[in-house]
N, C-alpha and C positions, 0 to 999 in steps of 0.2 A: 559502532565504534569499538576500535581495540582494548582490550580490559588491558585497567594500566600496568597490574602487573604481566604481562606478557608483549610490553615494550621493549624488554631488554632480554639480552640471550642468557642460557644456562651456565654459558661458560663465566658469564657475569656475573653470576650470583656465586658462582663454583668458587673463582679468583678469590671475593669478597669472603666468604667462609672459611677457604681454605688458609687464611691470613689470619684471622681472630681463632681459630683451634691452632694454627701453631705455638699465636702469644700462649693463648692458653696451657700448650701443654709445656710450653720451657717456663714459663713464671709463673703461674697456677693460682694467681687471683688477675685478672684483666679490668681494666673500666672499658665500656663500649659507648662511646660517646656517638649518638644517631640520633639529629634531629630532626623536626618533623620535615623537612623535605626531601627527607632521604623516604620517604612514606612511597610505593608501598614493598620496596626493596626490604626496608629493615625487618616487615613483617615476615617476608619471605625468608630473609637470615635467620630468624628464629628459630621459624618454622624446620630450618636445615641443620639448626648446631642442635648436637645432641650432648642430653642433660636432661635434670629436670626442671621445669619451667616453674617459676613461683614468683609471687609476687612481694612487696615490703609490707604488705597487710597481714603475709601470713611467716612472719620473719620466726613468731615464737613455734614453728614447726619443722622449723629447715635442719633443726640437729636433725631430725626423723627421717630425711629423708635419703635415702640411699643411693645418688646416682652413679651410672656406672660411668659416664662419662664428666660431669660438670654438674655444679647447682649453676641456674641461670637466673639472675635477679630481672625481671622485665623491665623494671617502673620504679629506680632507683629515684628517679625525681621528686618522688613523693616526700623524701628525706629535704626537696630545699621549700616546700608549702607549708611542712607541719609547724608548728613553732615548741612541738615537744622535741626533747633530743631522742628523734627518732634514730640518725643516724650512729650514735651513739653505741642503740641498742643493736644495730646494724653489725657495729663493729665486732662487738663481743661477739656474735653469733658465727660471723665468715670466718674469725679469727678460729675460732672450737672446729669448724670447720675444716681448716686450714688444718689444725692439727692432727685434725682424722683423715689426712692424706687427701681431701676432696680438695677440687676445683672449681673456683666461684670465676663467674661472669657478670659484673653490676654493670646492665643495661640501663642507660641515661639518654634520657630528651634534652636535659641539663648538660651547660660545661660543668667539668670540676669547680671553675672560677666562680662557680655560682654558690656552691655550698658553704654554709657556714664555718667554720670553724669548731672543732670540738677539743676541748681539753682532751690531751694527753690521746687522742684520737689523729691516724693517720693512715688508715684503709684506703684512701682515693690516693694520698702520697705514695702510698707500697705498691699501688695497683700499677700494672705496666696499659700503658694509654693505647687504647684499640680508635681508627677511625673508619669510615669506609670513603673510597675514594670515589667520586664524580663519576657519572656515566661518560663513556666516549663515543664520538659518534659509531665506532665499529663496534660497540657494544649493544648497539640497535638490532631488536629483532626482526631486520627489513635487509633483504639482499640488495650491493652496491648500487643497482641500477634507481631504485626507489628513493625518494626525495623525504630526508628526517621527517616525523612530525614537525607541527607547527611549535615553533618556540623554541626545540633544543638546538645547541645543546646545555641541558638543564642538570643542575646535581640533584634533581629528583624526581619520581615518574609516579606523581599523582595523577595525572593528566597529561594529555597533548600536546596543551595550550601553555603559553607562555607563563613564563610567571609575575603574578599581581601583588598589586600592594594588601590583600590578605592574605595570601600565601607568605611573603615575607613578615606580615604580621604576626602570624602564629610563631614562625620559627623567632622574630625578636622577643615574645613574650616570652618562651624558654630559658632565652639567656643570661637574666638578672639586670639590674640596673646597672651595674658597674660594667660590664660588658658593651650595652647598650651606646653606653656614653662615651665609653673608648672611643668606638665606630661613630660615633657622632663627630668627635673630636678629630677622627682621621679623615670622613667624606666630607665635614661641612669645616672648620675650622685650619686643618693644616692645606687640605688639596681639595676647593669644594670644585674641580673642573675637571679632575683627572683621580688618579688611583695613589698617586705616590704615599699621600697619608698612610696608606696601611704599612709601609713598611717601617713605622715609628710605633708600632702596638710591641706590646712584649711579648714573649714565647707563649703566657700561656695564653692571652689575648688571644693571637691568630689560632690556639690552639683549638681552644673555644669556637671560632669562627669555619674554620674548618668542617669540625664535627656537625656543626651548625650546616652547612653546604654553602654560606655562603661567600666563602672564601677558599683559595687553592692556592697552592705554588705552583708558577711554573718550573720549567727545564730546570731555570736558572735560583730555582728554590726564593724565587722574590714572589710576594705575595700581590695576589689579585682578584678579582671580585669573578668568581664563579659561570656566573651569567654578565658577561661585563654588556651587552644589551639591554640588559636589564638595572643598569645603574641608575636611573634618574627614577625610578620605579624604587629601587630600593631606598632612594633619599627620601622620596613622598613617607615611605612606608615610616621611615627613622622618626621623619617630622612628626606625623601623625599620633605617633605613638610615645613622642616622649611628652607632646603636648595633651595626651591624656591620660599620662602620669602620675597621678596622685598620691600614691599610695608610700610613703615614706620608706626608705632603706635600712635593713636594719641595722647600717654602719651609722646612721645621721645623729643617733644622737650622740655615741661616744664621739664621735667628728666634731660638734660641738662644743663638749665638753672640753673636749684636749683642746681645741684652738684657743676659747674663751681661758681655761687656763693658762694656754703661751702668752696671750695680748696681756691677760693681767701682772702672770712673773715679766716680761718684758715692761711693761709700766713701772712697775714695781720698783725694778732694779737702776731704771732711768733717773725716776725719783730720788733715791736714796743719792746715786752719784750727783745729781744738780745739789742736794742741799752740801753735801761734802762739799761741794764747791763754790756756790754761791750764798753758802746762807738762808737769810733768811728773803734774801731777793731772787731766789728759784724759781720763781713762779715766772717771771716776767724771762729773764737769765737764760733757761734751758731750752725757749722755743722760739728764740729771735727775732725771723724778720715774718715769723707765724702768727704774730701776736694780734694782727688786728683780725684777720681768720677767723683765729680760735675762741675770739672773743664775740664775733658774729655768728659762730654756730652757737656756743653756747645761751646767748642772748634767743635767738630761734629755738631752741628747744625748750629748756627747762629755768637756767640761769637768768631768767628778765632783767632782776634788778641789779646786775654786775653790772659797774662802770668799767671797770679795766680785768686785766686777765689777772692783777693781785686779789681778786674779789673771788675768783674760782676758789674752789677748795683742789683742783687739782686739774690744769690744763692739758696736761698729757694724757688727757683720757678723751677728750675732742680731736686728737691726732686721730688720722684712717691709718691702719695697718701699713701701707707706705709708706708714709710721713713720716711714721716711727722708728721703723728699720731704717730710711735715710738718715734721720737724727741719730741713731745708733751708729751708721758707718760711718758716719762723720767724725771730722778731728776732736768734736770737744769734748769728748767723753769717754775717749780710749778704746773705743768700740767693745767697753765693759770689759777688758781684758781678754778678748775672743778674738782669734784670728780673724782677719778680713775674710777669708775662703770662706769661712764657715756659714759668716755672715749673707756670704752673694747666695750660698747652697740655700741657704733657710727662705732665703724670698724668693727664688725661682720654682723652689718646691709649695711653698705654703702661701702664697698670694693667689697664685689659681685655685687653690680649696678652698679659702676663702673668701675668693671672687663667683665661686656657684653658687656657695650658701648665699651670700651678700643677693643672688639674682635669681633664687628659689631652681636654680638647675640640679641635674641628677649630678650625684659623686660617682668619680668612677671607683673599680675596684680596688683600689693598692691606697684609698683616699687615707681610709681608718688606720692603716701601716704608716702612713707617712707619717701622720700628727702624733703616733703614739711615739714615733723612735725620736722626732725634734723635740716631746715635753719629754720627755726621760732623759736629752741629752742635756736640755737648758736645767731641767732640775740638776742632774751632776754639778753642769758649769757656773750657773749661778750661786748657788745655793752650798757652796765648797766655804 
């Protein structure tokens, strides 16, 4: 069998190189986003950009080190497993770096989208975004008359053969859960028959996916699944893997937090407007023709001995997140002095973050952004 790196021609690997030393020499820190299906290409770019080669294990040595072309970070990823701020320390080092005229290269199995956040840190923001592009079939090291390997054309050349649902496996594990779940959301949710979902991901979404291999642009710069023969293959793989998913995000609990916060100032502020209006007949007053409802869940959970919804100590807390926000854009309340717009914005955004939680699903990535800017807005506007 052909050894898989000598599937594809020099001129291939040359192209791909000669692309990541340009970024490099006009912006002088690069991110090289290569995941593992770009295997065993990316080892061979390595192998070809000149620098010094090092890793984030040995980040407290890289002032030392003197290249004359580039410091090459290999295994930047190790910055999204640690749960110290490693990147952190990352940063201060490229940055001294930087200042000594040197040129860093942070090699990533990882998207950007995947890293955490670092106060006051933004080394992946500064960095100009490197990817490598999909093999073509004229990029095979087989003259025209010969018939590709089995399975490409592939954006990776581990093998010959087609690509499976662990080969997609490994490269899903790379990408973070928020990433993960986007593409959930585009192959099974918007388009689970066809491709179109992808083109509703965000910039750094596809960017991520990309880097990842397994997504492309065509001609027409619209996004498309790499290996599109291999699409029902990739759905098995999505399924597979988010259903043995366990392991918490580290966006989940402030997600919680912020939301649990909004349903209670939204409670809150409902309340305070019914009794302004009703008195001391609020209870019954603010949740209308909900009343026999509200009085059936409560009865089923904890309130047994309530006869009617005046018995609750407070019935707006037996509303679901819907029923609330309906009661809010309704007329009897003035929609709390909040524009209507605002109101449709805050449930088209924050009903599906809290329709995963509610159903133990993965958050995507932008989950934790969204609930922090709606409890910082409703703190302003209630709370005036």
């Amino acid at each position: 069998m052909t050894n898989a790196s000598q599937l594809f021609t020099e001129a291939a690997l040359l192209t791909r190189l000669e692309s990541v030393e340009r970024s490099l020499h006009r912006h002088r820190l690069v991110f090289l986003h290569a995941g593992s299906l770009f295997e065993p290409l990316r080892h061979r770019l390595l192998d070809a950009l000149r620098g010094s080669k090092t890793s984030v294990s040995d980040r407290a040595t890289w002032a030392e080190l003197r290249a004359e072309d580039a410091v090459i970070v290999t295994d930047l990823e190790q910055c999204v497993t640690s749960s110290d701020n490693v990147l952190g320390e990352v940063r201060e080092v490229v940055l001294a770096l930087l200042d000594e005229g040197a040129k860093v290269c942070l090699v990533s199995r990882a998207p950007r989208i995947a890293y955490r956040s670092v106060p006051g840190s933004s080394v992946l923001e500064d960095a100009a975004l490197a990817l490598l592009a999909p093999l073509r079939r004229e990029e095979l090291a087989i003259s025209p008359e010969e018939r590709a390997p089995r399975g490409w054309p592939l954006p990776c050349v581990t093998t010959a053969s087609p690509l499976d649902q662990a080969k997609y496996g490994n490269a899903l594990d790379e990408l973070g859960q928020g990433l993960v779940s986007a593409l959930d959301h585009a192959l099974f949710e918007v388009d689970p028959k066809n491709q179109d979902g992808l083109g509703f991901l965000g910039a750094r979404e596809l960017e991520g996916l990309r880097g990842a291999g397994i997504v492309c642009l065509d001609a027409n710069k619209v996004p498309r699944l790499t290996a599109s023969s291999s699409a029902k293959v990739l759905r098995e793989a999505i399924s597979h893997h988010i259903s043995h998913t366990t392991t918490a995000s580290d966006t989940l609990s402030p997600v919680v937090t912020g939301l649990w916060a909004i349903e209670r100032m939204l409670r809150a502020a409902v309340r305070t407007k019914a009794i302004e209006q009703y008195g001391a007949a609020w209870r019954l007053s603010c949740i209308g023709a909900l009343k026999d409802e509200v009085l059936r869940r409560a009865q089923l959970d904890s309130s047994i001995g309530a006869k009617s919804v005046e018995d609750l100590r407070d019935p707006l807390e037996w509303l679901t997140m819907g029923e609330l926000l309906e009661l809010i854009r309704g007329e009897k309340f003035g929609q709390l002095g909040i524009e209507p717009v605002i109101w449709r914005k805050l449930q088209e955004q924050l009903l599906p973050i809290r329709n995963r939680l509610a159903h133990m699903r993965m958050l995507k990535a932008d989950d934790h952004e969204i609930v922090q800017m709606w409890l910082s807005s409703l703190n302003a506007r209630l709370k005036r």
